[in-house]
N, C-alpha and C positions, 0 to 999 in steps of 0.2 A: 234926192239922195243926200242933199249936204246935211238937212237936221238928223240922220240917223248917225253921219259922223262927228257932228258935234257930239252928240251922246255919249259915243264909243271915247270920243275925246275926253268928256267930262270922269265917264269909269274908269278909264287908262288903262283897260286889259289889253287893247291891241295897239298902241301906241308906242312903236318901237325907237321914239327920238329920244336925245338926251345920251348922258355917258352913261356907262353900266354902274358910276358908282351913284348916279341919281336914281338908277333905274331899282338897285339894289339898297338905296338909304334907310329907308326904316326896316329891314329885316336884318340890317347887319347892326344899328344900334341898340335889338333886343337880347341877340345870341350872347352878347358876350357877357351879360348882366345872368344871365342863364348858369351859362357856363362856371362863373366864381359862385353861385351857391351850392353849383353842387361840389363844386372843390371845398367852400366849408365844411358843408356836410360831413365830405368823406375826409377832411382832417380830422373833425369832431369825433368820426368812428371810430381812424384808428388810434388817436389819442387818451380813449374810453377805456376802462379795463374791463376783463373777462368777466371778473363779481364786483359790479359797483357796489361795495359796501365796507365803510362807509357809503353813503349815497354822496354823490360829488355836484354840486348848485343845489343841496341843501341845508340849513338852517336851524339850529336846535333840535328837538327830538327827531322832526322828519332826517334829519341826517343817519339815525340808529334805525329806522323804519326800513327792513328790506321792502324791494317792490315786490309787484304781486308773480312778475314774471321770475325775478330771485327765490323767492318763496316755491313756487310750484315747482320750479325746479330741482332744488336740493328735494322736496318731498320725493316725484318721480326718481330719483336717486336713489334716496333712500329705501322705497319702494321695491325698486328692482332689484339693489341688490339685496333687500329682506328675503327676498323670492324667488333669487336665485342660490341661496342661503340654505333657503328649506326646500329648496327640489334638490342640491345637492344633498343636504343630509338624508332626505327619505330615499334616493338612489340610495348612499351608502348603509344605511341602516336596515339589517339581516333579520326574519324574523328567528330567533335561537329554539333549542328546543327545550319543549314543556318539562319544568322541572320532574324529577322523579322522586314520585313520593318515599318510595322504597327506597331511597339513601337517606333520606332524612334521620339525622341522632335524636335520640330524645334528650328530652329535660331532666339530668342526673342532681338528685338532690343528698346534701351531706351533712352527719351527724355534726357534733360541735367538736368531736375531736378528729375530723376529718376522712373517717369511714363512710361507705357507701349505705343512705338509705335505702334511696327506690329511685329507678328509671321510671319518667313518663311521657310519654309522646309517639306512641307509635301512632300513626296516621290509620284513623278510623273513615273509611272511603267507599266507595263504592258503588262505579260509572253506572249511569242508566243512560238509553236513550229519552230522548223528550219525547217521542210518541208515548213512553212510560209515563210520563207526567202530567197529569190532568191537566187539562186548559185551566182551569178556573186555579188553581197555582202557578200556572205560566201567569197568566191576566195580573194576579195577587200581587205577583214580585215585581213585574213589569211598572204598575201602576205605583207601586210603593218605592221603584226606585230610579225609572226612566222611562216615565210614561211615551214618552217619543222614542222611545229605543227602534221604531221600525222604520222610522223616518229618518233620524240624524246621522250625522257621517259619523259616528262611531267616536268623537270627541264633545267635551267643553274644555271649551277656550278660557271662558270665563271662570269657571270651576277648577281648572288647571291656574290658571292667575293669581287667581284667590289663593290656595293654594302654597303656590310659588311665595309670594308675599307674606303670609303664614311661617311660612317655615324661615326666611329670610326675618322674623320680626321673632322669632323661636315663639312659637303660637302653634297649637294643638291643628291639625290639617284635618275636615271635615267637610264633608258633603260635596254635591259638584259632578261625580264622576260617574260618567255615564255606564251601563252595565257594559261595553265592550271595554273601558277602561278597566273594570276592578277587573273583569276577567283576565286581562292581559297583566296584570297587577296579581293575581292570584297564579297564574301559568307562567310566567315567563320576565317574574322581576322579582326583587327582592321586597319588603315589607320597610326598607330603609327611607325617612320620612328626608328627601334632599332635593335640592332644588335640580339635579342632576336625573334623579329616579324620575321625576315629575317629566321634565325632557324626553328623556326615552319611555315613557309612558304617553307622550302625545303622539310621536312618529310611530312606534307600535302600534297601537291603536289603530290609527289612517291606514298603516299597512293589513294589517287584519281585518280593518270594518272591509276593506278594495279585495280580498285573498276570500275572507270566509264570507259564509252565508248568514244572515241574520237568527236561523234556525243553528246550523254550528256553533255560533256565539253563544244562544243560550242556552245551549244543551254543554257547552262547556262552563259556562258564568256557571251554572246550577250545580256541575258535581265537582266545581273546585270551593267554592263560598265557604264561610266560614260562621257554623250555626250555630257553634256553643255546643258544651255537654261532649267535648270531646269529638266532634261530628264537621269530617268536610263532607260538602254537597247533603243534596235534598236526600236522598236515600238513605242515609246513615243516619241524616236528622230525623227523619219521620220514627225509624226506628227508636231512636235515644226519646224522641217527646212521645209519642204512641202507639210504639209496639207494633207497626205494620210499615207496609212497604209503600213507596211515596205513589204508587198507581193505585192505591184503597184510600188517598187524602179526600177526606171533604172542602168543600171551599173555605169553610172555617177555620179546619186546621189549616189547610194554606195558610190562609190568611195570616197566622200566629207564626208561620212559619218564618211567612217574610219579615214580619214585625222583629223575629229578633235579627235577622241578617244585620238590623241597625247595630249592633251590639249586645250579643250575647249576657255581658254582664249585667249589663244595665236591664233587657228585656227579658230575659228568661224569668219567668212567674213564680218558680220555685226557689230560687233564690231567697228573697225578700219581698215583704210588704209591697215596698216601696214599687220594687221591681213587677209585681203584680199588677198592682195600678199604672206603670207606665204602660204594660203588656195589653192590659185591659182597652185602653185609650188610644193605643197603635193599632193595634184589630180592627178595633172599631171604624177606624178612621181609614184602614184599607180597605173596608167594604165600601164604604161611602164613597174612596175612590174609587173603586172600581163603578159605579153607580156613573162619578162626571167624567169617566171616560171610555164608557159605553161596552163596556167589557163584562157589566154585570148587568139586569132589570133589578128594578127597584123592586119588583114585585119577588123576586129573588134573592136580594139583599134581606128582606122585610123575615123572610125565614130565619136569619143567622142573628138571635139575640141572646144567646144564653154563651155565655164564654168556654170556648171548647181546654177545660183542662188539661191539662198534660198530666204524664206521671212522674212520679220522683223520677229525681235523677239515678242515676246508677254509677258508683264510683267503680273502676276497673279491680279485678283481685287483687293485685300486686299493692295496690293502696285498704286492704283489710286491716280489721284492729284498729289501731291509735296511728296508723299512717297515713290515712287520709285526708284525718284535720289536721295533722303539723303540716301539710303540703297544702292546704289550703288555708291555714294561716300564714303560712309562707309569702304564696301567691299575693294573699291580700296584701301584704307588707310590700310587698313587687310593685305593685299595683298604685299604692296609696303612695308611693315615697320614688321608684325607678321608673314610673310612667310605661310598666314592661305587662300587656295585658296577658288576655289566657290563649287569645289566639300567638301570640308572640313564642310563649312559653310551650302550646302542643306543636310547632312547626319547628322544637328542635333547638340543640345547637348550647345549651344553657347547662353552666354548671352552679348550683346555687348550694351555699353554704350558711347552713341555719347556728343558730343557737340552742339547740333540742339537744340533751342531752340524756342516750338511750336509758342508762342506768337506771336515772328518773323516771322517764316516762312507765316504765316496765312496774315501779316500786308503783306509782299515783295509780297505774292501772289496776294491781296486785292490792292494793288498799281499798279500792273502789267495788272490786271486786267480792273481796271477803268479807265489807260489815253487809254488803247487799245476800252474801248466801247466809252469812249469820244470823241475820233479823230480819229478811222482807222474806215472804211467803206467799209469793204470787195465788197459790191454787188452795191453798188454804182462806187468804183473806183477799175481800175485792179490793180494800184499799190498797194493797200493795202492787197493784196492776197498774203496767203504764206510768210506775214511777222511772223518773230520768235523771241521771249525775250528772253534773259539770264543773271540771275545775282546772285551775293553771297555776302556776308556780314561777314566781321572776324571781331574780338574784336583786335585789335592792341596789347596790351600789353602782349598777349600771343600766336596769332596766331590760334584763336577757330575757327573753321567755323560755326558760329550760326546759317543762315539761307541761302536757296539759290531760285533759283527756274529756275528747267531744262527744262521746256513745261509746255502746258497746261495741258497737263496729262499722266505718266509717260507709261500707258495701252495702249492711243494711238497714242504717240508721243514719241517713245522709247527714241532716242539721246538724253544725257543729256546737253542740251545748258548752264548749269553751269561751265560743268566741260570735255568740248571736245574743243580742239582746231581748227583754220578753218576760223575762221572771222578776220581779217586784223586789229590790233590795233589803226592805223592811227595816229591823231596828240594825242591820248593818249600815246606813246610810248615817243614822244618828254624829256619830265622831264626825263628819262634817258642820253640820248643822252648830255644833259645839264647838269647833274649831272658828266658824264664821263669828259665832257670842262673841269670845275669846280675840279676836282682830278687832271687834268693834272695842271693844272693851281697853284693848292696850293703846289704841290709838291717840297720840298725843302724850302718854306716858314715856320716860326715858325707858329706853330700851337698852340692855346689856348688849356689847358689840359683837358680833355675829362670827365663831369662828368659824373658819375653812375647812375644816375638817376633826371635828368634836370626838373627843375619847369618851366610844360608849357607857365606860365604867365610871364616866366624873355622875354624882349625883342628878338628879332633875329637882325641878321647883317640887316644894311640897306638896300644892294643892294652885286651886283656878282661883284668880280673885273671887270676891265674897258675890258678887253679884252673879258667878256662875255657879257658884258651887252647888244647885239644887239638878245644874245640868251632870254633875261630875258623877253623884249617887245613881240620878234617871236612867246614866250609860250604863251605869253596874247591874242596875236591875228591872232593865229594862221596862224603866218609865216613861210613857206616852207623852203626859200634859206638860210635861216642863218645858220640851224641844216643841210641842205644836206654838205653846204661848210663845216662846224665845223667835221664831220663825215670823209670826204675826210682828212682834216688837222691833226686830233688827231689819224682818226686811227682807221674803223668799227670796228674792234676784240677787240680795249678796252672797244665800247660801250656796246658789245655783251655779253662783261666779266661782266660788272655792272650791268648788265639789269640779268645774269643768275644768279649771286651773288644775285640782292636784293631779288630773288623769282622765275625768269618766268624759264621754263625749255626750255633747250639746245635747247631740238627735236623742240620746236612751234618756232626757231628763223630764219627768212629766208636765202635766199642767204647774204654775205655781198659785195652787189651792192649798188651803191648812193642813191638809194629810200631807200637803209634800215634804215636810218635817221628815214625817216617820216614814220613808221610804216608798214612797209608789213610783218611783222611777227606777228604770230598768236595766240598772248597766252590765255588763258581759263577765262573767267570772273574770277575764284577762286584764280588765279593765280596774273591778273594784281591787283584785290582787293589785295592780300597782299602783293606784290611788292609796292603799294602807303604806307605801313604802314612802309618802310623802313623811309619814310619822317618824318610821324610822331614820331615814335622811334630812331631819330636825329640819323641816320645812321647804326642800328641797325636792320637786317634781322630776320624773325623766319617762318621757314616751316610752312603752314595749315597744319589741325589739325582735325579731326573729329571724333576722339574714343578718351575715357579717361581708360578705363578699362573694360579685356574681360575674361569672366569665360567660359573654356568648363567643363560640368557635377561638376559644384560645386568650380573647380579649379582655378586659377588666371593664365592666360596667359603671359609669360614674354613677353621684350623688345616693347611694346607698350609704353615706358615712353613719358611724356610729351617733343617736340624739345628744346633745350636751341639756344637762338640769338646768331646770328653771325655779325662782323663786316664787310656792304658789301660799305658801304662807310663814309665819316668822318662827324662828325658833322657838321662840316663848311659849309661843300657842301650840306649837308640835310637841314640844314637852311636856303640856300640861294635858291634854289630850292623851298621849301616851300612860299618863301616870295612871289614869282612869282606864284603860285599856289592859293597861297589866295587871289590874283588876278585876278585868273582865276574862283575861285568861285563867288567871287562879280561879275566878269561881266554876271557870267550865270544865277544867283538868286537870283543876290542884294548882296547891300553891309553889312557890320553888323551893329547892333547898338550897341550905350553903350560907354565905356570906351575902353582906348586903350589897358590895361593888361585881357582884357578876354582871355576863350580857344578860338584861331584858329582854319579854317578850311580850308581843303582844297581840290582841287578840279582840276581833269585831263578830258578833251572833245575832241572829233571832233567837227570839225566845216563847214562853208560854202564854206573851200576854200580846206576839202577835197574831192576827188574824187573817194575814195574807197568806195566799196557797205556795207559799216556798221558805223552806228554809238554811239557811247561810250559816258559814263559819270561816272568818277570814283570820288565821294565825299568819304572826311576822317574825322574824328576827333577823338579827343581820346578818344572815346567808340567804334566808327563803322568804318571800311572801310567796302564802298558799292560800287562794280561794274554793270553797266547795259548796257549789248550790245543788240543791235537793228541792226536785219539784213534779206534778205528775201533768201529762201531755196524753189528748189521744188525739190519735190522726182525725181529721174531719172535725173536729171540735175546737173552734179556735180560741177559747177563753182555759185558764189553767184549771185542772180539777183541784176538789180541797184535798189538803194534805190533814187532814181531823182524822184519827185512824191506824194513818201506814205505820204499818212495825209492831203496831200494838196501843193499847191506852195509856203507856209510859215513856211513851215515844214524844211530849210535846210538839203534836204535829208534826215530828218528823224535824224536831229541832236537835233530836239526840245523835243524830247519825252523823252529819256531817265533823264534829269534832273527833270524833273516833276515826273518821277518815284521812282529816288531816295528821291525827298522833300517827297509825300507822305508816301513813307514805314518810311524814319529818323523822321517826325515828328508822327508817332504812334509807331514807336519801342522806339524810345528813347523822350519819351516826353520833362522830365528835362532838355536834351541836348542842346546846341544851334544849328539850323542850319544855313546853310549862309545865308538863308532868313531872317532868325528870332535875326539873332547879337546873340553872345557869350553872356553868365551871367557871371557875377561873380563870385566864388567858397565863399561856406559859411564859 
């Protein structure tokens, strides 16, 4: 037994000898070593702050470096309270009720002495259900403007952001928004492009995709949408583009239908050229979607290749006569300068105040009228068939467009022949062509100092220096070869620059080939009228002009100010140009009488020895420039007919009418005035 107590001895687990502090020595020299780290420890703790940051036993940059537990934290923070943010606001936010189209005002438009033209905007509408609407037009719009419209919650985030940013950088707001957006957007918000509207268009939305049914949504997106041609929802549009009801659409028309949902302006076919080809290219392009997102057969699509036309448009009665192009020149001036489209303008609310003044308009139309019943003979001669007038009338000193006149009637002659381009300038284009010689020519020579405001009645230079002067004769009698050669010499692209400077726009300018001289570009009766007012306002340019001032619901419309003139060539060259011009009015309707310091006029034509299918007569003076093209059109036929013919074989092509047109309207618009007929008065 004694070696198993050595053992026990050697382990000392039963070994109760010795005092308790031997017994206890090495467990009490570890505790207490124990014990002060964790008192560092927990001084360390509570010495630490709440956000170590700076970071504290750090070092150059790591000192600015939050930790990753600092970091995660303020996110979680941030986080929740985002989110508890937008659950309070979608509790608090109500969906309101659907606007009512039947209160909407229209768009009242106002003479230039502040009489009432025409009211336009009654809301042209009319609900269907979507069992009415062909699938293959649900599929059409779907595919064309949210293909996942069946899947997503009823927003973009991203598309709202975008958006948001946009309008914050003042940037045009486009695309993005998913079909339960615009609808809610169309139902139940304003058209007001704010970083506020964008907001309650997200919460709306979420609350409507969670309330309605994806079938509700687009049976409402479809008969609030905005189609163009005066047309909310599908039903109204199918009517305005082809005459039947939106349950007889093919998928093609569909197709066209959605295509212009994108805009109206831009997509509707009958508008423009331009607008065609975008239309063509949208169509097309939602069939082929419908193809990658399984909504159509290819074998299906492969049917739809011929482009389903539309028919004209149809201006409403109340816009008959000459009121539908001043309100559509209107528009366009809205458009081009107030950023204010046509869906803006049919939803009401607009009192827009033109520069049209009735008197005139009434006299230009009553002009146009009478040399047309006195010399064209539709049913006696074919050439008289299918001829078209177009003309407009600005006040020079400011650039006003007072009166125009687009057809016979705006109801049934949609095109505005005021204000579309298409008819070939011809030897009215020439005075640019002249005027550009005439810049090359002065350049580097001392120049007479420019005044401010030149009294019409001081003399002008004699004649064009010697190296133009074969151009001065060519304008009077209307000579081809002087201005092709001068064109070659000087250099189309500086003509192109003078002619875009004093007015006419880039788009109406043709190729620059040798004929471009002599007029194959096409600019707009509105246009060449105030390009001739550069002559008069001794080389000073001013934009047309046809609103003065636009109120929506009581408010004042900014940056509609009046254009300020631009210098699009020098006086020199405006006055020698002119002298040849005054020229050209005495040989088309006499010479003037009276004294040699009277007001000037003057005067741009085609003539006998052009050969293009239109002919012009642009008279100026310092009350009126007045354009009048004369040219023939038939529907379906997109090239001009020849004007060889109309009116008779003493007609010069139909170059004799338009001056007659303009004497008549100048001597009842502007009595007091001189015309070339009638010789300049004197100033009292």
């Amino acid at each position: 037994m004694r070696p198993r107590k050595r053992r026990a001895d050697r382990a000392g687990s039963t070994d109760d000898s010795g005092s308790p502090e031997q017994r206890e020595g090495p467990k009490r020299t570890r505790r207490p070593r124990g014990r002060a780290k964790s008192r560092r420890r927990a001084a360390r703790k509570a010495r630490r702050p709440l956000i170590d940051f700076p970071r504290r036993g750090r070092r150059g940059w790591r000192r600015w470096t939050p930790s990753w537990k600092l970091a995660s934290g303020l996110f979680l923070l941030f986080a929740g309270a985002l989110a508890g943010l937008f659950t309070a606001i979608y509790i608090q936010v109500k969906i309101p009720n659907p606007h009512d189209s039947a209160s909407r005002q229209g768009t009242v438009y106002y003479w230039a002495d502040g009489s009432r033209m025409v009211s336009v905007g009654d809301v042209n509408r009319q609900d269907v259900k979507l069992s009415e609407v062909p699938e293959s037009v649900q599929s059409a719009v779907i595919a064309a403007e949210n293909a996942d419209f069946y899947s997503d919650s009823g927003v973009s985030v991203t598309g709202i952001g975008r958006a948001a940013v946009n309008i914050v950088k003042g940037k045009e707001t486009q695309g993005g928004s998913t079909i339960t957006q615009q609808y809610v957007k169309n139902t139940y918000l304003s058209q007001d492009q704010t970083v506020e509207r964008k907001i309650k268009e997200l919460f709306l939305s979420l609350k409507v995709s969670n309330q309605q049914t994806k079938t509700e949504i687009l049976e409402g997106y479809l008969n609030t949408s905005w189609f163009g041609r005066d047309a909310y929802g599908v039903q109204a549009a199918s009517y305005a583009y082809y005459g039947i009801p939106a349950k007889e659409l093919n998928p093609s028309q569909g197709a066209l239908l959605a295509a212009v949902l994108k805009g109206a302006e831009s997509f509707d076919p009958a508008l423009s050229g331009a607008n065609r080809q975008r239309a063509e290219d949208r169509w097309s392009w939602i069939l082929d979607r419908q193809v990658d997102t399984g909504s159509m057969s290819a074998e299906e699509r492969a049917k739809y290749t011929k482009f389903p036309e539309p028919k004209p448009p149809v201006k409403p009665t109340s816009q008959a006569g000459q009121t539908g192009y001043l309100v559509d020149i209107a528009n366009k001036y809205l458009k081009s300068r107030g950023g204010i489209t046509d869906k803006d303008l049919a939803g009401g609310g607009y009192s827009v105040h033109t520069t049209f003044e009735k008197d005139k308009v009434l006299a230009l139309t009553k002009a146009v009228e009478q040399v047309r019943a006195d010399r064209l003979d539709p049913r006696q001669r074919a050439e008289d068939q299918y001829v078209q007038v177009g003309a407009a009338s600005i006040r020079p000193k400011d650039g006003a467009i007072v009166a125009v006149y687009g057809g016979s009637d705006a109801v049934e002659h949609f095109t505005n022949n005021a204000d579309t381009s298409g008819v070939p300038a011809a030897s009215a284009f020439k005075p640019f062509v002249y005027a550009a010689a005439l810049e090359q020519e002065l350049e580097g020579r001392e120049r007479p100092a420019e005044v401010s405001d030149p009294d019409p009645r001081e003399p002008r230079p004699a004649g064009p220096p010697t190296a133009s002067a074969g151009l001065h004769s060519a304008l009077v009698d209307s000579g081809h070869t002087p201005f092709v050669e001068t064109g070659k010499k000087i250099g189309l692209k500086k003509v192109k620059d003078l002619a875009v400077a004093s007015g006419l726009r880039e788009e109406s300018m043709a190729k620059l080939e040798p004929t471009f001289s002599i007029g194959t570009s096409t600019p707009s009766a509105v246009r060449l009228a105030s390009a001739y007012t550069t002559f008069v306002n001794q080389g000073r340019a001013t934009e047309p002009y046809s609103v003065t001032k636009v109120e929506w619901n009581g408010a004042a419309v900014d940056g509609l100010g009046q254009p300020k003139p631009r210098r699009a060539m020098s006086s020199e060259a405006a006055a020698m140009v002119s002298a040849a011009l005054r020229q050209v009015s005495w040989s088309t309707v006499g010479p003037p009488q009276g004294q040699r310091n009277q007001l000037p006029s003057w005067a741009g034509k085609t003539g006998p020895n052009d050969r293009m299918n239109s002919a012009w007569f642009i008279g100026a003076t310092q009350e009126l420039s007045t354009s009048v093209a004369m040219f023939r059109t038939k529907p379906d036929v997109p090239q001009l007919l020849p004007m060889q013919g109309v009116g008779g074989p003493d007609s010069e092509r139909g170059s004799a009418f338009p001056p007659l047109i303009w004497k008549a309207y100048n001597e009842a618009a502007v009595p007091a005035s001189p015309s070339p007929a009638d010789g300049p008065r004197d100033r009292p």
